[in-house]
N, C-alpha and C positions, 0 to 999 in steps of 0.2 A: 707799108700799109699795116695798121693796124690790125692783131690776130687775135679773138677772144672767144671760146666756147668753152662749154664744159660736159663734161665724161657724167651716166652717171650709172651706179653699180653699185656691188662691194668693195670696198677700196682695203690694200694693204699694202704694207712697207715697212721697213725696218728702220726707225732712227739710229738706233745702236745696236753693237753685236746683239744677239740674242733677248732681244725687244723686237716685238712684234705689235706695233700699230694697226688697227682694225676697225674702218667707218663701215658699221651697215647701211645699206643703200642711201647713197650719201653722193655729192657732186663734185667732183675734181676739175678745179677750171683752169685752165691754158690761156695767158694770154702771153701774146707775145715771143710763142717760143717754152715758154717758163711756167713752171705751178705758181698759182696763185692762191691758192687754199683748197681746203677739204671743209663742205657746207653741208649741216641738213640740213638744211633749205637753202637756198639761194638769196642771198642779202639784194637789198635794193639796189643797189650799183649794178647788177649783174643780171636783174630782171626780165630782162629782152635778148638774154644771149640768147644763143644756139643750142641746143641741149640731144648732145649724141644719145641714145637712151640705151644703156645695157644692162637693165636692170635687172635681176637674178645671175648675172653673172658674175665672174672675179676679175678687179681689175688689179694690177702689179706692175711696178716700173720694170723698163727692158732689161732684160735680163744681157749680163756684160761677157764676153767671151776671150779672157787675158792671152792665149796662144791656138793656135791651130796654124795648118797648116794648108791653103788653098790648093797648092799641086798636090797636095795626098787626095784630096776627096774621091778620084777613080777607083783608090782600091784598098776602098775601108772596108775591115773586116778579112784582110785575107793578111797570112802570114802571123799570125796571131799567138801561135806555138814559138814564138820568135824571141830569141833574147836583143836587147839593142843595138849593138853592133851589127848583128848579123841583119837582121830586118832589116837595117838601113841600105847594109851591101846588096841583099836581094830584092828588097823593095822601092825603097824610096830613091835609090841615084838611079837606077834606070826610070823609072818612072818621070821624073823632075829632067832629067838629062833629053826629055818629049817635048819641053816648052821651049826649048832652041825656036823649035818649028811653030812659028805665031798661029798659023791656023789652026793647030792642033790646041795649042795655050787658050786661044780664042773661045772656043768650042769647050773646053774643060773647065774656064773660068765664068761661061758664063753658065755651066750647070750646075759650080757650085754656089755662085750668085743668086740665083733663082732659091735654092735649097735654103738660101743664107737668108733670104725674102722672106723665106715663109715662117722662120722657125718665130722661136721666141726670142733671139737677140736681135739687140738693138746696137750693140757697139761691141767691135771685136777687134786685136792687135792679131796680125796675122802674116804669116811667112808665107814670099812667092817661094820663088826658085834664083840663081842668080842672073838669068836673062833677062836686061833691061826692057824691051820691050812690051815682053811677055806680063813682067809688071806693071808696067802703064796701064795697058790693055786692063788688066783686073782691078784696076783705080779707076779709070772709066768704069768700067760695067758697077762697081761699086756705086760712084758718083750717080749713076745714072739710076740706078735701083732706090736714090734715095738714104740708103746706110753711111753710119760716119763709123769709118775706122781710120786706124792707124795699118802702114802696110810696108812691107823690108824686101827691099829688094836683098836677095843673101847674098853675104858673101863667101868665098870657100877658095884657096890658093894650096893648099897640101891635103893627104890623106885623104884622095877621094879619086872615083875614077877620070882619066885625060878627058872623058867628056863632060864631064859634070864638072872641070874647075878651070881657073882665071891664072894668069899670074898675076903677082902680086900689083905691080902698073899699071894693067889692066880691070882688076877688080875693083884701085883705090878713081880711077879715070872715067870706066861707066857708074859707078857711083855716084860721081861727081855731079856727072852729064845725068844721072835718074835724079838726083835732088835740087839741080835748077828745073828738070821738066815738069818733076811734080806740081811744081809751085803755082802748076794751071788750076789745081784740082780745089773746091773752096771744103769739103766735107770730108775726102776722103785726105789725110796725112803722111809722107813719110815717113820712116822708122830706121836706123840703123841696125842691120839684123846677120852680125859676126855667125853663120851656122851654130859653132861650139867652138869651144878652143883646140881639138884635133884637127879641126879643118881652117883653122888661120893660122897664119905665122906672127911672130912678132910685129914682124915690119908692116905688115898689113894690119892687126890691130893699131899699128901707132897711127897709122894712116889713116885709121877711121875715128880714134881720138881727136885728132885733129880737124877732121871734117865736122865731127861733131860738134866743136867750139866757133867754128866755121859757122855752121847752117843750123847751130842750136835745135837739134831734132833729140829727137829721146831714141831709144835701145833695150832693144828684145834678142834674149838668146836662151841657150841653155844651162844649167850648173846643178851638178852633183846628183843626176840622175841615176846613176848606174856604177856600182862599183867596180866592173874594168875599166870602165870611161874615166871615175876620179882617179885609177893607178897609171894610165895613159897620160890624162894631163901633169900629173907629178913625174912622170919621165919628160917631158916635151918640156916643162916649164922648173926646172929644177930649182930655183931661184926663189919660187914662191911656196908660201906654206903652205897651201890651202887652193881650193879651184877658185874661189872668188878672188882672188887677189894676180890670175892670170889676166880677170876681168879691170880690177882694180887699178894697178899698173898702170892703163892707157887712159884713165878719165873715164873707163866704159862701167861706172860701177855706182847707178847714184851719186846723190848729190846735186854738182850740175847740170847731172846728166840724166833726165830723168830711165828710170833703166826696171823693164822686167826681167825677174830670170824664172823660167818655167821650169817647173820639179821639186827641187829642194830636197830629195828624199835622205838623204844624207850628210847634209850640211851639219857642221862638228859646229862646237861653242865659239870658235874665232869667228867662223864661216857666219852665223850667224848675229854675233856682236856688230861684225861690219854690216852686214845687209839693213841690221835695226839704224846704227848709228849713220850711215848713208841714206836710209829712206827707200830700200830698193825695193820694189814689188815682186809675190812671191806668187806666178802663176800655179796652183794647186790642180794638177790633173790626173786625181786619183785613177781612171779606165785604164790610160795608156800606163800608167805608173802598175798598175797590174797585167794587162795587158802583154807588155814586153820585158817580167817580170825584174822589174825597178826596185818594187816594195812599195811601203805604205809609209808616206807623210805624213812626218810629226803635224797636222795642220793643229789639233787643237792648241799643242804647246805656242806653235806659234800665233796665234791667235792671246792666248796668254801672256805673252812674249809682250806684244802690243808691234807686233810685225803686220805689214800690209799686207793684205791675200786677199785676193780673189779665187775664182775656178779658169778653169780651160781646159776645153774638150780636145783639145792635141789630135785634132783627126791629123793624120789617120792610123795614127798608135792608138788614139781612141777610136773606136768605132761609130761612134753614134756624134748628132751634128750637138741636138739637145744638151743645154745645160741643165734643163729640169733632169736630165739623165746624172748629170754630173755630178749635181746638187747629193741624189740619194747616192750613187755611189761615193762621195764622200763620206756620208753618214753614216755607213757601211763597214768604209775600210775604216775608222776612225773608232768603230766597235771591235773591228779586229783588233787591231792594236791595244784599244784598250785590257782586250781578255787576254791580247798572245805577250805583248811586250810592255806596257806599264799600266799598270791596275790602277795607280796614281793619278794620272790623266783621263778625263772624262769622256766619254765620245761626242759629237758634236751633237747639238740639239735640231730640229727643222727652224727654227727661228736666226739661228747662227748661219745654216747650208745659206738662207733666201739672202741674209745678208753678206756671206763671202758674194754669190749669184748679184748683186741688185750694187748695193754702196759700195759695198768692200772692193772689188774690181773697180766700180764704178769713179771713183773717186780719183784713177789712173787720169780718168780725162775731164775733171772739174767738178761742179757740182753736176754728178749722174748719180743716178744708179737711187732716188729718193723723192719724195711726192711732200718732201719741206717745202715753205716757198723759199722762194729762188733757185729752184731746182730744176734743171732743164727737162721740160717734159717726154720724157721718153716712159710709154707705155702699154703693155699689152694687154688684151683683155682674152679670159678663158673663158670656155663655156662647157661645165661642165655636166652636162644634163644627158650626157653621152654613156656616163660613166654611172651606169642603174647600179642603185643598191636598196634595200628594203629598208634600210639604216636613217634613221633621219640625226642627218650630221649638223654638226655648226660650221660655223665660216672656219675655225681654224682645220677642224675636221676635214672640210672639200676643198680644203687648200691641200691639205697634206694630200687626201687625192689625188688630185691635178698633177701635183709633184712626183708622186709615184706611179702615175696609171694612165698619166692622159700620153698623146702623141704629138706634143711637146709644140703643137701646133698652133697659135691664138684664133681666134676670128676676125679680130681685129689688131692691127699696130699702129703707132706713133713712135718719131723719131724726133725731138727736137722741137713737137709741135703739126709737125706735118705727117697726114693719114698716109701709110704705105698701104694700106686696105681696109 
């Protein structure tokens, strides 16, 4: 059946880095799924549509969510004082080692579902735990919420506690058996999702190579987060120069393989050569990156670099679910750096943060993340009348509000075309 209305509001978006496009109260029409243009007035073809009305507020495509992680959402915000290794030991494998128990997985996914509903994203790549089940289950609730993501069942065969890991047969066999079951779900995606390189082995990376070419799925993990973590995998992986190339090795490294690696904070000139010349995406998640003190991502360099990057709120090394959270603390940490570590490099602009937020991620899963036509309509609408100030701002002004001050919450969403509220 044919699907035709249009939005109307203040409209923005970002065609390119650091361009900001800007219709006042203007029409955004959805037909079919898909933008169709941005009208001051409504042409005669479109006469007799439907006309949702939000006018004095802000409307923005969905905002994209490159990593997180759905079994942490329990217990964001604690353990904070934590360097990465150790928070993982104390937090995250006890925690994750609860979704054995489906009911309890059940109960946990579908409150970060609900949380995932309300925010302002629209599309997120996202780590269970390595319990097949327990993954399904969050694919459903997903599917059923309406959201399209991509979703990894983990794997993890070494360096980790006897309850939290597979062997190697077994982690590459429920894999197998989660990536024919997926194949039910039409919105929500699989994802090959290796934990890190301390927690697979060879053989099991080879094994998920292989599946990869197999079931032509794409790959999310981590690299070059933390520097005991990059001195670990150069002991584990003697062989290779650099952390990328532990990834590289098995096919798991871009290319044909479509592939994010979330962090980056440290990645050296090879490490980065390859990720540009493979095409690898570079999930940027300043919070947790301070957080579990990681440090501060070159994002603008790479941004200059002309490397893919989006954001990702890393719950629950990030606290907060919000990418408009993310957004400013990029902007943030990217000042940092600018004053502590190269004066050279510029910090990011707000026009830059909506687009790492909106295209930049978004572009991981086709044309997203943009209000071009042909652009799959995913969009959320703010309303900021919440946020008093005696100030009379413009559109780019109560944008930037929104982005710093609101509670990251829309009034309304679109996924694809279709209202989730």
């Amino acid at each position: 059946m044919d699907q035709i209305y249009a939005l109307k509001g203040n409209i923005f978006y970002t065609p390119a880095c650091g361009q900001l496009a800007i219709y006042p109260e203007s029409y955004l029409v959805c037909e079919n799924g898909r933008c169709a243009g941005i009208f001051g007035q409504l042409p005669e073809r479109y006469k007799n549509i439907p006309v949702e009305d939000h006018s004095g507020k802000l409307i923005l495509p969905g905002l994209i969510d490159l990593h997180l992680h759905a079994s942490q959402y329990a217990y964001r915000g604690l353990g904070m004082d934590m360097e990465l290794l150790q928070w993982l030991e104390s937090n995250a494998f006890p925690e994750e080692s609860k979704f054995a128990d489906l009911e309890y997985a059940e109960e946990a996914y579908r409150l970060f579902t609900q949380q995932l509903t309300k925010s302002a994203t629209t599309r997120a790549c996202i780590f269970a735990t390595l319990h097949r089940p327990a993954t399904l289950k969050l694919m459903e609730l997903l599917e059923e919420a309406g959201l399209h993501c991509y979703v990894g069942k983990v794997n993890m065969d070494r360096n980790s506690p006897d309850i939290l890991r597979e062997t190697t047969e077994e982690s590459l066999e429920e894999t197998r058996l989660w990536l024919e079951e997926s194949a039910r779900f039409v919105n929500n995606k699989p994802m090959l999702t290796p934990r890190f390189t301390p927690s697979c082995t060879d053989a099991l990376m080879a094994g998920l190579g292989r599946l990869q070419k197999e079931f032509q799925v794409p790959m999310q993990s981590h690299l070059s987060e933390n520097i005991p973590e990059i001195h670990w995998v150069s002991e584990l992986c003697p062989n290779t120069r650099f952390y990328g190339e532990a990834y590289h090795q098995f096919g798991l490294f871009g290319g044909d393989c479509p592939t994010i690696m979330a962090h980056c904070v440290w990645s050296d000139k090879e490490e980065r050569e390859l990720m540009k010349r493979q095409g690898v995406y570079i999930a940027h998640c300043p919070q947790s990156n301070m957080n579990i003190s990681s440090g501060i991502a070159p994002v603008k360099s790479y941004l200059m670099e002309g490397q893919k990057v989006g954001l990702g709120s890393d719950v629950a090394g990030g606290a907060h679910l919000s990418i408009f959270r993310a957004m400013t603390d990029a902007i943030q940490c990217s000042k940092l750096r600018w004053r502590l570590v190269d004066q050279n490099i510029p910090a990011l602009t707000m026009p830059e943060a909506l687009y790492l937020a909106t295209k930049g991620g978004g572009s991981f899963f086709g044309q997203v993340g943009s209000f071009e036509k042909g652009y799959e309509f995913d969009a959320i609408v703010m309303d900021d009348s919440d946020l008093p100030t005696t100030r009379k701002c413009s559109l780019p002004e109560r944008l930037e509000r929104v982005i710093y001050l609101s509670d990251g919450k829309p009034c309304a969403k679109y996924v694809a075309g279709q209202r989730l509220f």
